[in-house]
NUDRENMI-574208 format. One record per atom (N, C-alpha, C, O, CB): residue in three letters; x, y, z. Coordinates in steps of 0.05 Angstrom, whole numbers, plus 5000, padded with zeros to 4 digits. Each point is the difference from the previous one (the first is absolute). Glycine has a CB too. Layout:
<tifis>
ALAXYZ ...
</tifis>
This chain:
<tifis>
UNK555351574713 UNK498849845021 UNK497949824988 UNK498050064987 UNK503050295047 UNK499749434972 UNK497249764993 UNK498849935021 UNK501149905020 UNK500849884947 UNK495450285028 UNK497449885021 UNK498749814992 UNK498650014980 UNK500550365034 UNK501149395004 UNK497549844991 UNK497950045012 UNK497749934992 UNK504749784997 UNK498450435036 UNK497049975026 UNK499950265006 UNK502150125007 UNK498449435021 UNK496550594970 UNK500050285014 UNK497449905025 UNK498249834995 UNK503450594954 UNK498849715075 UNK498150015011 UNK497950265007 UNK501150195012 UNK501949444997 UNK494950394987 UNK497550185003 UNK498949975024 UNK498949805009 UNK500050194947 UNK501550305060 UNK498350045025 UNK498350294994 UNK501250204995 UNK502649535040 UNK493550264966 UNK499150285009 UNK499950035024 UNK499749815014 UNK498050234955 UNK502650185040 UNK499450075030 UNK498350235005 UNK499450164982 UNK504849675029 UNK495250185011 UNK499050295014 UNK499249945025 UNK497949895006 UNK500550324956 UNK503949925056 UNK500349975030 UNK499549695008 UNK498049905009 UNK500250614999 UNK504549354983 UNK500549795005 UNK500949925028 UNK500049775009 UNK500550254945 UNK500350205061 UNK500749925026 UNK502549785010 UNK501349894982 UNK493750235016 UNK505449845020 UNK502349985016 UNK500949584985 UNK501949854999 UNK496150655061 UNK500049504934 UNK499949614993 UNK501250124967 UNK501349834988 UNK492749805045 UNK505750554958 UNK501450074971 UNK503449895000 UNK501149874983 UNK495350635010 UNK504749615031 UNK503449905001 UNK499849724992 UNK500949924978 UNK501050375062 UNK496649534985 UNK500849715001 UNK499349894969 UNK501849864990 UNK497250085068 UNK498850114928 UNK499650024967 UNK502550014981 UNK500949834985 UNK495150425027 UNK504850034994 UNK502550004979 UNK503249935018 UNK502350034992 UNK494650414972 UNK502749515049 UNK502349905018 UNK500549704989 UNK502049944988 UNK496750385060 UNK499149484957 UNK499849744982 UNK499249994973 UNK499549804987 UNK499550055050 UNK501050434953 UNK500949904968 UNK503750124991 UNK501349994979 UNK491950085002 UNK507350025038 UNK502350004990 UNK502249875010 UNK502450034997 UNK496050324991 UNK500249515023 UNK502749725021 UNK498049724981 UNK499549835016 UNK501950415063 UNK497849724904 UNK499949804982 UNK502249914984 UNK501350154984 UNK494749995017 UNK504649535005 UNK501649924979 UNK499549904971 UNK499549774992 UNK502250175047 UNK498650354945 UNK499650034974 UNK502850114987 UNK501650175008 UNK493249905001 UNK505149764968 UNK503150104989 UNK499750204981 UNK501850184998 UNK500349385005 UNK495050444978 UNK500050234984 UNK500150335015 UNK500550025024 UNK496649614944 UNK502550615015 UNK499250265015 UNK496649955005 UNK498549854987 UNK505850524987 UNK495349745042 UNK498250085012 UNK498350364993 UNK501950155005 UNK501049435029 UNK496250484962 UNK498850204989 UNK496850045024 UNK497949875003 UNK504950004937 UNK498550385071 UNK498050025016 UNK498550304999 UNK501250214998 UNK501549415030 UNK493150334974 UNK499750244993 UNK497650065016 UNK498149845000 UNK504250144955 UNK497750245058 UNK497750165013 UNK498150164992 UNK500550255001 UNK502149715022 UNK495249954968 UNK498050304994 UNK498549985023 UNK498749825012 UNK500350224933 UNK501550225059 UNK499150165025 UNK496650204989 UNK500050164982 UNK506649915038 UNK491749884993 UNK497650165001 UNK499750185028 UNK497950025013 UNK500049594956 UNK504650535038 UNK498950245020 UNK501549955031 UNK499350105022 UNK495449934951 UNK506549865024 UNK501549825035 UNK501050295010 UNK500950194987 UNK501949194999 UNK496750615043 UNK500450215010 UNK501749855035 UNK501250155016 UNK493950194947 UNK504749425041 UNK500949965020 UNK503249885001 UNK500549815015 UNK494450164995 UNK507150174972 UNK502549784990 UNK500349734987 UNK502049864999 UNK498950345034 UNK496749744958 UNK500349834979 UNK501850044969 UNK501049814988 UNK494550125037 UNK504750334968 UNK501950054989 UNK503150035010 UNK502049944986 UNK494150194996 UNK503849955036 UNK503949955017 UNK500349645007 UNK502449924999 UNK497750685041 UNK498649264965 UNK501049694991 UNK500049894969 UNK501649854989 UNK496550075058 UNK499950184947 UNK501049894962 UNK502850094994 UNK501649864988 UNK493550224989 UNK505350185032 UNK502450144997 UNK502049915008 UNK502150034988 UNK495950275013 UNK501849525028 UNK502349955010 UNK501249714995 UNK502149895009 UNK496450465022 UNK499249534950 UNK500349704983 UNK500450014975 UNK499749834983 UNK497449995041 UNK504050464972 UNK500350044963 UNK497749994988 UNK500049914977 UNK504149855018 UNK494050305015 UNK498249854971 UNK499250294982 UNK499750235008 UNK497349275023 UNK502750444951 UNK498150214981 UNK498050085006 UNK498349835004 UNK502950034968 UNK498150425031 UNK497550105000 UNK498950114983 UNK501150134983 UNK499849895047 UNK496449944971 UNK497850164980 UNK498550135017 UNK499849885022 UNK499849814941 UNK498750615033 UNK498050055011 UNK497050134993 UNK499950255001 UNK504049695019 UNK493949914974 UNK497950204997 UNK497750045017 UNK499049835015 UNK502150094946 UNK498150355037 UNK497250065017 UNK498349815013 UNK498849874983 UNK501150444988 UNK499449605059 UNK498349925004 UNK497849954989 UNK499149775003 UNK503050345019 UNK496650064963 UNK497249894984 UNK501049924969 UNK498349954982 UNK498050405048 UNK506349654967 UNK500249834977 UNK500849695002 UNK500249914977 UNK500850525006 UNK499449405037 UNK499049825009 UNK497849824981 UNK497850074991 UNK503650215050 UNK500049464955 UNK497749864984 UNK501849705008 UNK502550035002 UNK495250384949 UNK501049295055 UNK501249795007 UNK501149924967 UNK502449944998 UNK494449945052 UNK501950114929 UNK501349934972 UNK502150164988 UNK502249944991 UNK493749895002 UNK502750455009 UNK501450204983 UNK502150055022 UNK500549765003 UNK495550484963 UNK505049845045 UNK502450015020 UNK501949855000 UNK502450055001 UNK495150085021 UNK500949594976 UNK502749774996 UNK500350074977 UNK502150134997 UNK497349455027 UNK499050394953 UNK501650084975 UNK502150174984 UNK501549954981 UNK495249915026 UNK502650435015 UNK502350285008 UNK501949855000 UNK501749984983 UNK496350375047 UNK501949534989 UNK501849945017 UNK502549704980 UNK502550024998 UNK492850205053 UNK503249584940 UNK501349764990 UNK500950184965 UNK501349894983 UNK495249605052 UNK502450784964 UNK501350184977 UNK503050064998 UNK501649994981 UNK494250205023 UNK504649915029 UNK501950005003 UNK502849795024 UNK501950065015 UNK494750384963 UNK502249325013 UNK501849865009 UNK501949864983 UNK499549984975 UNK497650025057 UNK505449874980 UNK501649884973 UNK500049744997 UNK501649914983 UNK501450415018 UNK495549525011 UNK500849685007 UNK498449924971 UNK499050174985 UNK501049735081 UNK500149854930 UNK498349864979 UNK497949895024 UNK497949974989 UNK506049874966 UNK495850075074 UNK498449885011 UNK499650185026 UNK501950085014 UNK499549464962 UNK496550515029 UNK499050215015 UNK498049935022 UNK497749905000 UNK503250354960 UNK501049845065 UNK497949895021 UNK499850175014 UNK501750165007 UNK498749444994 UNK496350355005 UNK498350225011 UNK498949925031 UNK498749805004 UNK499750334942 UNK502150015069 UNK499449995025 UNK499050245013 UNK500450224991 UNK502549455007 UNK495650295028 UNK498950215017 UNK502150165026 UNK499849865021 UNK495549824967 UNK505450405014 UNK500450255025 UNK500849775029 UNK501950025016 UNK493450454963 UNK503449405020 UNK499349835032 UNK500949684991 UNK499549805013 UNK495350525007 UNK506449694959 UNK500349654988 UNK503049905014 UNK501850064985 UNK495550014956 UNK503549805083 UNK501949935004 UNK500749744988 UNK499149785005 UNK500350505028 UNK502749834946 UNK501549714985 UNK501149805021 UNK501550095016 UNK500250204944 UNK497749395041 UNK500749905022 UNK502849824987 UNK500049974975 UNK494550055053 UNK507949864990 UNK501950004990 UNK501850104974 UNK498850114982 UNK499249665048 UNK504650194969 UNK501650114974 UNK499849874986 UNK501750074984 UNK500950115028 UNK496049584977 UNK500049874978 UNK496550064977 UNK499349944977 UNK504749665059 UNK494750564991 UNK497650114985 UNK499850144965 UNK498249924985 UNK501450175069 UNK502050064939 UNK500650084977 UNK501349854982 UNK499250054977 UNK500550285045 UNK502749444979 UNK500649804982 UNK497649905002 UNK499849964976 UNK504949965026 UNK492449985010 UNK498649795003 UNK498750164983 UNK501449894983 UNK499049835059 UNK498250444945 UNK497950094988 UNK501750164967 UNK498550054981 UNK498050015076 UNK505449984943 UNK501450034979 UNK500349674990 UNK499549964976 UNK503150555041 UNK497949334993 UNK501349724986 UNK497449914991 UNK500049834982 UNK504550015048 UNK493050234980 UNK496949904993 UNK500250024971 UNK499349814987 UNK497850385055 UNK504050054943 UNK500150104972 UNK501449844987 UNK499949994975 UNK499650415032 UNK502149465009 UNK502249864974 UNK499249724988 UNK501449834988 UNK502750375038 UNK493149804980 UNK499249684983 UNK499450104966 UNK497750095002 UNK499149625048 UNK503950314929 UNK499150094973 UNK498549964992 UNK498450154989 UNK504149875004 UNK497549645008 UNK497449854982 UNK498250085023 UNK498349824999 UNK503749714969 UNK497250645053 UNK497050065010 UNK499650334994 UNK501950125011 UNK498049465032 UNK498850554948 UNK500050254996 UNK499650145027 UNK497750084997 UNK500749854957 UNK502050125062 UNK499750085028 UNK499850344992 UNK501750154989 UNK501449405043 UNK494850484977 UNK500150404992 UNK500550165033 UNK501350205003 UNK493849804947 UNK503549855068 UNK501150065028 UNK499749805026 UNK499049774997 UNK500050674984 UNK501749635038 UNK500849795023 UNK498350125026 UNK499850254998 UNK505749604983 UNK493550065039 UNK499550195024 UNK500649845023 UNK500749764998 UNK495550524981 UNK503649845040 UNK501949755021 UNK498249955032 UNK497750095003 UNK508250144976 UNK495249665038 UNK498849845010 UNK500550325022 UNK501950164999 UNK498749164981 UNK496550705041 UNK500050245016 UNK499449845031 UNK498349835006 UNK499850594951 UNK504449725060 UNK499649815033 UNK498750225010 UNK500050234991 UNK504649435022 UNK493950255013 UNK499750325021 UNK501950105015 UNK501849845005 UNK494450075003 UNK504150345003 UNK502849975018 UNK498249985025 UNK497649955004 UNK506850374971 UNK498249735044 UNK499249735031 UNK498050135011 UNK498549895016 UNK506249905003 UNK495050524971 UNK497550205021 UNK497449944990 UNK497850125001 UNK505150325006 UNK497949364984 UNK496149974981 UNK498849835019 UNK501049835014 UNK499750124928 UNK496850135057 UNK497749855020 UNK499649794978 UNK500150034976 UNK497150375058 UNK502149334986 UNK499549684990 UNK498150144976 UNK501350114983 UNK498649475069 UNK497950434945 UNK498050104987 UNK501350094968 UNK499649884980 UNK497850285071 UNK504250104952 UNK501450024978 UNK502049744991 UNK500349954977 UNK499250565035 UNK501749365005 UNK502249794994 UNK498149774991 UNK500849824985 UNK503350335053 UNK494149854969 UNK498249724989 UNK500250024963 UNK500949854982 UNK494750165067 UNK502750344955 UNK498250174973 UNK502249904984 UNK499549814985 UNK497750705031 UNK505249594985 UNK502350044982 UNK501049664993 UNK500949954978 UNK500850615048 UNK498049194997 UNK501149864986 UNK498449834984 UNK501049824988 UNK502350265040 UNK493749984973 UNK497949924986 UNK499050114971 UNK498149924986 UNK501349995059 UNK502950324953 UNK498850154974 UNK502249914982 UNK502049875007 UNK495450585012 UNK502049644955 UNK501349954977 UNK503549975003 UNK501549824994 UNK494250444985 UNK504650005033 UNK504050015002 UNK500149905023 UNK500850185015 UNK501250254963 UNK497649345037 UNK500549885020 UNK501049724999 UNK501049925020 UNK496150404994 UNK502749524965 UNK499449774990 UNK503949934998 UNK501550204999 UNK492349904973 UNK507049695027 UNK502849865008 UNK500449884970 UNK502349954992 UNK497149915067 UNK498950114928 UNK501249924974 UNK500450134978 UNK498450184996 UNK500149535017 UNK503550254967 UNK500650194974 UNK498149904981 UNK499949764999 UNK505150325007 UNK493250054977 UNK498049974974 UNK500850204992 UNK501550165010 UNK494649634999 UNK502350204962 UNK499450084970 UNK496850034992 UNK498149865006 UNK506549874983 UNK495750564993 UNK497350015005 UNK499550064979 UNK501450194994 UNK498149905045 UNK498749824938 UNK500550104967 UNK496749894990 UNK498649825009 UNK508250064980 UNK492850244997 UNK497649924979 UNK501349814977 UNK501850104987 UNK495650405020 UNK502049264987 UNK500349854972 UNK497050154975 UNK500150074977 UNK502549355057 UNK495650564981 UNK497450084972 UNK498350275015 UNK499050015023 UNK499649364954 UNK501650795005 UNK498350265013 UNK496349895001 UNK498150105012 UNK506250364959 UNK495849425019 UNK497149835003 UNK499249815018 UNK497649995003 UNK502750064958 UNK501149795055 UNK500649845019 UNK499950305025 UNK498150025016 UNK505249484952 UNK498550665031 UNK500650255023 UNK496850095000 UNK498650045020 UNK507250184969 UNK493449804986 UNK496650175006 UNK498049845014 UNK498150115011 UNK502250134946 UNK500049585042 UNK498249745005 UNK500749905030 UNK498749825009 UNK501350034936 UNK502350275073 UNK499850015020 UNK498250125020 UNK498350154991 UNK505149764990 UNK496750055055 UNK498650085021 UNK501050265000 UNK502550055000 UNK496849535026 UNK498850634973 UNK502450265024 UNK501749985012 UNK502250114996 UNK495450045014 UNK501649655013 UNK502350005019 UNK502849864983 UNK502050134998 UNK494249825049 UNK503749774940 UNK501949984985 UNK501850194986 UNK502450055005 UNK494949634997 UNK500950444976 UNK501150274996 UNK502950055014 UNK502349944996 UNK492850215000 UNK503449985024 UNK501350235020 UNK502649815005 UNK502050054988 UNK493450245039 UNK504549474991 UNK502149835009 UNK502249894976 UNK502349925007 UNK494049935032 UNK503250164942 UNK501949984979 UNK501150234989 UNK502249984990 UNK495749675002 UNK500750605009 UNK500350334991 UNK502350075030 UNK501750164992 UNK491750004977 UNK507049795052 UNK501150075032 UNK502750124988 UNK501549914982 UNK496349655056 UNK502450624974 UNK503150164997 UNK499650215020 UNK497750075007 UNK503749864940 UNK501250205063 UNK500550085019 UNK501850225005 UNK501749965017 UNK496949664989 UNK501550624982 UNK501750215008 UNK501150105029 UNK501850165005 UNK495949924957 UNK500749765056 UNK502249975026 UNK502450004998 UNK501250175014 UNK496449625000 UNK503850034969 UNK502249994985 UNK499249734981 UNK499349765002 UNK504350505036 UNK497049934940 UNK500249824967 UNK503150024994 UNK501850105013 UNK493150064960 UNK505049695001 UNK502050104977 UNK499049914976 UNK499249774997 UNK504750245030 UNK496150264945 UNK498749944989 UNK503850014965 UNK502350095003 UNK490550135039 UNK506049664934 UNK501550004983 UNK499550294985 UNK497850044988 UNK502549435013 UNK502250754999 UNK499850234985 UNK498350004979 UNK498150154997 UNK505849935016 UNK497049664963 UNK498750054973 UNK498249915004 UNK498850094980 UNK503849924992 UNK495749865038 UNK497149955003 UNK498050225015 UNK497650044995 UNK504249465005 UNK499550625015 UNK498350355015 UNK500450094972 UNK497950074991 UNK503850115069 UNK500649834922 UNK499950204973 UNK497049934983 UNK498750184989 UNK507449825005 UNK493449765005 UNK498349904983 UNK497150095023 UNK498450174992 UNK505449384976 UNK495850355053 UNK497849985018 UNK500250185026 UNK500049915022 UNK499449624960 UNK500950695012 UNK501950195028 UNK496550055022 UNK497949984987 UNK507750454973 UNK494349625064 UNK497850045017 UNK498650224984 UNK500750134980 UNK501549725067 UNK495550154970 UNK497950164989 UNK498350175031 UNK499649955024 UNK499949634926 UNK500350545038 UNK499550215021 UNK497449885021 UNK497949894993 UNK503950544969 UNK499249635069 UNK499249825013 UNK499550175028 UNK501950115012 UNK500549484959 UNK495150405037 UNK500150065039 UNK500649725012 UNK501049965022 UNK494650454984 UNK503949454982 UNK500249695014 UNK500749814986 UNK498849934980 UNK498250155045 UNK505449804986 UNK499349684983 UNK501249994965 UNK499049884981 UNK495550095051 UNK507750184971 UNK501250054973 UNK501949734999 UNK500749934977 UNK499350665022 UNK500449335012 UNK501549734999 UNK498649764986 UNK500649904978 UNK501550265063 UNK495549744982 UNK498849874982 UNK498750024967 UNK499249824985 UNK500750135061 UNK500350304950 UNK498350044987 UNK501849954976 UNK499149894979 UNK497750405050 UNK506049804974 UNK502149984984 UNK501349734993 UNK501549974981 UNK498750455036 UNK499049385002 UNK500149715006 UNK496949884967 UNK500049904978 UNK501750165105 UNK496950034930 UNK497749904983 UNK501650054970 UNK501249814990 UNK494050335045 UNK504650084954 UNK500950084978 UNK502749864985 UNK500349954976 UNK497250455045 UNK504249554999 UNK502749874987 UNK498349634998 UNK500349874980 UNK505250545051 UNK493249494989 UNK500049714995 UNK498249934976 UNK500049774992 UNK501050145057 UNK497150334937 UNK498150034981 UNK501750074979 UNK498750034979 UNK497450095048 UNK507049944969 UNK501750024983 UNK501549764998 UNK502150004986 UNK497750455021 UNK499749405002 UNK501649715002 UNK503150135018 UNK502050094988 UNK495749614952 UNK502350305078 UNK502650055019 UNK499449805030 UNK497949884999 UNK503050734979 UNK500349365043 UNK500149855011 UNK501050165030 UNK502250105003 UNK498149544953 UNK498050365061 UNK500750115027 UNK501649725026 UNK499049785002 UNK495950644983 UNK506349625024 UNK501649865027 UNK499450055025 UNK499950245003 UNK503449774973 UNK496349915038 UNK499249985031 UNK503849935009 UNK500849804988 UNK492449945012 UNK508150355012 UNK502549875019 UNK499750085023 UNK500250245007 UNK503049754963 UNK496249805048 UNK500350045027 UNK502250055018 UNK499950115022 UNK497049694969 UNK506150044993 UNK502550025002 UNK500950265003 UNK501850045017 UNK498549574961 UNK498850595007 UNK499750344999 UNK497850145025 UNK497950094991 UNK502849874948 UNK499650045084 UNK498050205015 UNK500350255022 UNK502150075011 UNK496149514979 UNK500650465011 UNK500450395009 UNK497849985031 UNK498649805005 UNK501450554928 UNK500149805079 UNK499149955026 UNK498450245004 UNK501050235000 UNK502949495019 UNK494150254982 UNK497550204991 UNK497849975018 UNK498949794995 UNK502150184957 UNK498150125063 UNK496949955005 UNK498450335012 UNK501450204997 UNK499949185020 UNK496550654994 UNK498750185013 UNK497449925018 UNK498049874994 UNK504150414969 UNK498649865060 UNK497549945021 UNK498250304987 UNK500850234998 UNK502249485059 UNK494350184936 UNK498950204982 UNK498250115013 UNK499149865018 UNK501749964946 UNK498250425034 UNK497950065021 UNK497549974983 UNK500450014975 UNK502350345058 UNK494149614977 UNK497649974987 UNK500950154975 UNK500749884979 UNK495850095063 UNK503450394963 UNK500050084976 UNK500649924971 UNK498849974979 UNK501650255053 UNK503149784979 UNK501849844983 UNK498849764983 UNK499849954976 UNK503550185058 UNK496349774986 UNK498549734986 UNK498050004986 UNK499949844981 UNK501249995048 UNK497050354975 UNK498550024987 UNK500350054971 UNK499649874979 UNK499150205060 UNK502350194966 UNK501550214969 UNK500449784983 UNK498849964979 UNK504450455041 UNK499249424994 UNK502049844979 UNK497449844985 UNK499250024977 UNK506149895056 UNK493949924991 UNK498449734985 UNK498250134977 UNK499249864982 UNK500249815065 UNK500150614954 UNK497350044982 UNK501550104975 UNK498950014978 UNK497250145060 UNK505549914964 UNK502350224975 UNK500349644982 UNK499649934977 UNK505050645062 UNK496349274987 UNK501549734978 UNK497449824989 UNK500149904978 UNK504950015054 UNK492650064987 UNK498849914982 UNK498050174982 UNK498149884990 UNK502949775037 UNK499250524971 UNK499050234967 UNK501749844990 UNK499149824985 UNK499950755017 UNK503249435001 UNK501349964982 UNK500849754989 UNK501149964979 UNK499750405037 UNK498449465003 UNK498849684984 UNK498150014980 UNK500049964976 UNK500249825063 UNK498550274974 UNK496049994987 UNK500850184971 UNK498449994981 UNK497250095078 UNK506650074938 UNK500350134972 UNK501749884986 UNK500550074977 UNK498450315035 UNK502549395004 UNK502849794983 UNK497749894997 UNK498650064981 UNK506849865038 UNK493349865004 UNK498849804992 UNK498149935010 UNK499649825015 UNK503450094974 UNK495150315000 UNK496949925018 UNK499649845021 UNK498049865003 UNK500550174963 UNK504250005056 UNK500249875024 UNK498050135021 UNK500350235008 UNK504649644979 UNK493249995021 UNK498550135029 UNK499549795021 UNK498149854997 UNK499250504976 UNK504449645047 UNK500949805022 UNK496849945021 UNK499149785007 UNK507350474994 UNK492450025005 UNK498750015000 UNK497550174995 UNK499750245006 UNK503449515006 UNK494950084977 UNK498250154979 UNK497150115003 UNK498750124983 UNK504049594994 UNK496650215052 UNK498150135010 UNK500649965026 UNK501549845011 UNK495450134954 UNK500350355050 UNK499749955031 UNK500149905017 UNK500750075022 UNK498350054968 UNK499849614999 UNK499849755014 UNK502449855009 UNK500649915022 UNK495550084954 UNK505749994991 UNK502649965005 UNK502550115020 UNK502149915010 UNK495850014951 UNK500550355036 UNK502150155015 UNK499449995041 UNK501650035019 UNK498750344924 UNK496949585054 UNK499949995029 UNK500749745012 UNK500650025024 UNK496250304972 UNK503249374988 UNK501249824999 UNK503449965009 UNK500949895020 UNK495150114950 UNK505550135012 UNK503050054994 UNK500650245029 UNK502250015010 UNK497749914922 UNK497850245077 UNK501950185026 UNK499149795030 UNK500450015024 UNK499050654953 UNK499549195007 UNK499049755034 UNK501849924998 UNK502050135007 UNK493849675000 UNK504449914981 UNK502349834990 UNK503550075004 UNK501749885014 UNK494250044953 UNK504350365013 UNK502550045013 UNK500650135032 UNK501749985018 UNK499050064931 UNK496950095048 UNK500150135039 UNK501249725018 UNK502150015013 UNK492350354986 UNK503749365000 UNK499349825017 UNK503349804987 UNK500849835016 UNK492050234991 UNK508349964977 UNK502049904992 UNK502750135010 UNK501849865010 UNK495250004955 UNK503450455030 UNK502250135009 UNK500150025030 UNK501950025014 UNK498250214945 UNK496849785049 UNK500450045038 UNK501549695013 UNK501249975021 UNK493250384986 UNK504949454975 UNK500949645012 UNK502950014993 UNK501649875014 UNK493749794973 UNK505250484994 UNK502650054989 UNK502150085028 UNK501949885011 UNK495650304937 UNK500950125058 UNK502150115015 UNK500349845022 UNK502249925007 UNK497050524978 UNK498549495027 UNK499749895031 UNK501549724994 UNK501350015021 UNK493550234998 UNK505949574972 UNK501349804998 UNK502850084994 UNK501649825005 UNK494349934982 UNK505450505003 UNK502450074985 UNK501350095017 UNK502149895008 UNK496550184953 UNK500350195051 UNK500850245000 UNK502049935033 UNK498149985017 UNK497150344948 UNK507149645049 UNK500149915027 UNK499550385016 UNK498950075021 UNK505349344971 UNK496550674997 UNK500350325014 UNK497450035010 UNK498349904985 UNK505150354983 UNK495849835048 UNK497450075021 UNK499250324981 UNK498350064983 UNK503749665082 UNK499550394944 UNK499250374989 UNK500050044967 UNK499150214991 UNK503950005054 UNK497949614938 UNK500150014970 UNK498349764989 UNK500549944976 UNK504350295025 UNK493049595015 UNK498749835005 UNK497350194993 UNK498550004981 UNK504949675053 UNK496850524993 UNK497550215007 UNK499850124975 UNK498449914983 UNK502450225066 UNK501050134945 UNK499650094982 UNK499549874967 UNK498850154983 UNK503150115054 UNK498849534956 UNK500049844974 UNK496649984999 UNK498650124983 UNK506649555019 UNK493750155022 UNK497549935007 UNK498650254992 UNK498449984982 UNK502649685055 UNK499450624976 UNK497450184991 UNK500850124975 UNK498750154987 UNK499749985060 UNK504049774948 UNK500550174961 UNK498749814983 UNK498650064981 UNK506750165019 UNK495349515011 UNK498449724977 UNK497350224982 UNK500150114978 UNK500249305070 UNK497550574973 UNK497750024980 UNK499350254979 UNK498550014981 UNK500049715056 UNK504050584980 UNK499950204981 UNK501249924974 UNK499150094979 UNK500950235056 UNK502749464966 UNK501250004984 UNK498449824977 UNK500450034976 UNK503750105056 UNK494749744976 UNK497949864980 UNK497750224980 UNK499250024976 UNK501149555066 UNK499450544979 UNK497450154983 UNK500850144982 UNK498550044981 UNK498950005052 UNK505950124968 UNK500850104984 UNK501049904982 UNK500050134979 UNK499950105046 UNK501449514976 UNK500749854983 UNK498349944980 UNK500450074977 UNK501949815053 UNK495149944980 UNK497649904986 UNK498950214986 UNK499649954976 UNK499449725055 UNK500350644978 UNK498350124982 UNK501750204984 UNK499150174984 UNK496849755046 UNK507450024978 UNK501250114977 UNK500349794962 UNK500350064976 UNK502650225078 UNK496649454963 UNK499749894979 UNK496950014981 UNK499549994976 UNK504449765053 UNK494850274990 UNK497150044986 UNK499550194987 UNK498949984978 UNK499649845051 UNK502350474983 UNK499150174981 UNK501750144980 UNK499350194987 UNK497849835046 UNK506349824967 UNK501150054978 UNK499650014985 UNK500050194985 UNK501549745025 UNK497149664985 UNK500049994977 UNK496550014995 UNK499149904979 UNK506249855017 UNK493550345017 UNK497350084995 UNK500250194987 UNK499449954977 UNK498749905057 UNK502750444969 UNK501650364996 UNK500449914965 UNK498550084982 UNK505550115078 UNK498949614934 UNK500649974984 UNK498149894978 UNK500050084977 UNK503549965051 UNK495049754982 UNK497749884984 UNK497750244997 UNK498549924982 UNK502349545038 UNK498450734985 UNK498950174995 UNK501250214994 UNK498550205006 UNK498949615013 UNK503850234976 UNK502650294989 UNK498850275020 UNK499150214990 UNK501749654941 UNK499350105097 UNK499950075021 UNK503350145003 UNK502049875005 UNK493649755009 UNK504250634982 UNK503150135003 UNK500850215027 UNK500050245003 UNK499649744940 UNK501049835071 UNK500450035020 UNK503349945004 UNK500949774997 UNK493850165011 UNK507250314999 UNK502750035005 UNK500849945033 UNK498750095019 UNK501150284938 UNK501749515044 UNK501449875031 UNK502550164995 UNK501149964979 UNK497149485031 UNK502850745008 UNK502550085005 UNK502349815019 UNK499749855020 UNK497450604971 UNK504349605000 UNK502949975032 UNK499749664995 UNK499049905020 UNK500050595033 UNK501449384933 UNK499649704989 UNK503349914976 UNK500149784989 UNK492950345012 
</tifis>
């Protein structure tokens, strides 16, 4: 059997949106085999009887052996493709041409492309708020780029934020080139093993892809907590790529929960037509700010002071 394409899912209690996942990766029109593989960390709700009932391969280890780098790496150990794409539990591949579109990304030679990440929609249950967030962030964007370092001296001599926006990759769903994970494989990670793995290949002279032509249908209505957790896990984990701190003092931060408060409430009330999902948006606006804002603040504050402080369930 020849593989060119394996695909990588971890799971654990992926739930009932897991079918429609592997249901649209196996109604893709792709002519090669397909190589499909599950590491499982602990699923207890039938997430294993649908991998099962889609053929795919399983792997399984202990819940607390769990790691976002080292897992994929388990895991892309034992896959057979030369090009390996990595996706989440909840990533709905959107039409059948999704998988030729991010495999054919690889076939330019003269560009060294080491991986691709693709363009992420919300699905229809997302509140305006998330559907704005998502098409304003990085994987939201309608055009195909390239993202590469020419002089590692020019890269140092950049902004943080630059940095980061040229470093962007996305295990939402990637695909990355086998022999280049051989050479640069992830590194052990609570957060943010992607980028981090992004940084490292374009500092090797390799070349990352944005295709929007490739996208998966992804989003989450998040609660404070959530939000919180995440924003503070991801930016540690800037401020340790790239001494990124969005914002950098109190002042800033009490600034940034006005501003966006007084911005997302004009948001909803001009957007939103529903009367009852109007109401509730309005009194989530300003929690969702505060958690937002001071997950960014004291991420990368924590991190700038080697403040070790662990976020679970992220």
């Amino acid at each position: 059997m020849v593989v060119k394409v394996s695909i990588l899912i971890p799971t654990k209690n992926a739930g009932s949106l897991f079918e429609n996942v592997l249901n649209s990766i196996r109604n893709q029109e792709h002519e090669e085999v397909v190589d499909l593989l599950i590491v499982d960390s602990g699923s207890n709700d039938g997430t294993l009887d649908i991998a099962r009932k889609y053929n795919a391969r399983i792997l399984q280890i202990p819940t607390n052996e769990f790691d976002h780098g080292l897992t994929r790496n388990y895991g892309i150990q034992n896959c057979y493709g030369e090009i390996i794409v990595l996706m989440t539990q909840d990533a709905v591949p959107q039409g059948k041409c999704w998988l030729k579109n991010i495999v054919d990304t690889f076939s330019e030679e003269r560009i060294k492309i080491a991986g691709v990440y693709v363009k992420q929609i919300p699905r229809e249950d997302a509140d305006i708020l998330t559907k704005r967030n998502l098409r304003h962030y990085l994987t939201g964007r309608d055009s195909f780029s390239l993202s590469g370092i020419k002089c590692l001296n020019e890269f140092a001599d950049l902004t943080p934020e630059k940095k980061y926006h040229l470093c962007i990759f996305d295990n939402v769903c990637s695909a990355i080139r086998r022999r280049v994970w051989e050479q640069i494989p992830f590194r052990q990670n609570d957060f943010g093993e992607d980028i981090d793995w992004a940084k490292r290949v374009l500092e090797a002279g390799w070349v990352i892809a944005y295709q929007p032509k490739a996208a998966v249908i992804h989003s989450h209505n998040r609660s404070f907590v959530y939000e919180y957790r995440r924003t503070y896990m991801c930016h540690r984990k800037l401020y340790e790529l790239f001494q990124l701190e969005t914002i950098p003092s109190l002042l800033q931060l009490l600034r940034s929960i006005i501003v966006g408060t007084i911005g997302g409430l004009r948001y909803v009330l001009l957007n939103e037509p529903n009367v009852k999902k109007k109401v509730k948006l309005i009194l989530k606006v300003p929690f969702l700010m505060i958690a937002s804002n001071l997950g960014q603040y004291r991420g990368a504050r924590d991190e700038k002071h080697s403040v070790g402080v662990k976020v679970k369930g992220v």
